[in-house]
N, C-alpha and C positions, 0 to 999 in steps of 0.2 A: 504494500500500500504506500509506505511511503518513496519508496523505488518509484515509482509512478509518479505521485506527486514532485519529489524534485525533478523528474523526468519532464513534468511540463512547465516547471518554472523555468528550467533551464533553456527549454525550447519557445519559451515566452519570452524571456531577456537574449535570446539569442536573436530571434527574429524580429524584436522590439531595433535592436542595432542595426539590423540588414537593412529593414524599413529605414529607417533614419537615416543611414547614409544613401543606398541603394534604390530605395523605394517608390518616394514619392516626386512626380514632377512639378516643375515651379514652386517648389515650398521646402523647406529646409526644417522639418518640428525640430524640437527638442524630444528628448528620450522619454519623457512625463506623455508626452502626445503621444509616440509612438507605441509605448507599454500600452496605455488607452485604446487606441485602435487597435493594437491586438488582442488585448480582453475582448473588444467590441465585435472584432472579428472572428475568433473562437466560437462567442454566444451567438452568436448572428445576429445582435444588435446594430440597429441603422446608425449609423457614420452619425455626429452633429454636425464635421466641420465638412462641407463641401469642396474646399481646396485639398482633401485628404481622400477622395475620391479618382483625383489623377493618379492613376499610376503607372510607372514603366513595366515592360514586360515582365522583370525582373519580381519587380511588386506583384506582380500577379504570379507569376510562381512561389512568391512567398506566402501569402495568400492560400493558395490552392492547399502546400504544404501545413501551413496551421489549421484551414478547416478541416480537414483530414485528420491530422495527427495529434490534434486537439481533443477534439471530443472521444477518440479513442485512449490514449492516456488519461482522460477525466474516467472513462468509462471502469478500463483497468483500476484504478485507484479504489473507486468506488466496491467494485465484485471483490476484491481484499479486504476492504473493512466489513461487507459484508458477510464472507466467510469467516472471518473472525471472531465476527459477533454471535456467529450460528453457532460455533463449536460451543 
């Protein structure tokens, strides 16, 4: 369970960086914005900043990679605490 959980924080501050420098066009966030949008992104919560909606190809494979491998490492996390709890 917690293998999991650092498993997506890691992959959340990893990808929070590629976004920031990599990601987004005509805007330059700070890492505060980019952790943000990738939370946002994970949940499938809608964007607030519209200028955060450009993105290079790059950003969309990053993208594609955390909706994916997001909700799957939440999921993992999740099915460990729950068998734990059963035993």
């Amino acid at each position: 369970g917690l293998r999991a959980l650092v498993s997506l924080g890691v992959l959340m501050i990893a990808l929070s960086v590629l976004f920031q420098d990599f990601g987004f066009k005509d805007t330059n966030p700070s890492l505060w914005t980019s952790i943000v949008y990738t939370t946002q992104t994970m949940f499938s919560i809608q964007t607030t900043n519209p200028s955060l909606q450009m993105l290079y190809a790059s950003g969309g494979a990053f993208r594609i990679i955390l909706r994916i491998s997001g909700p799957v490492l939440l999921g993992l996390a999740l099915l460990s605490i729950r068998n734990r709890v059963k035993r």
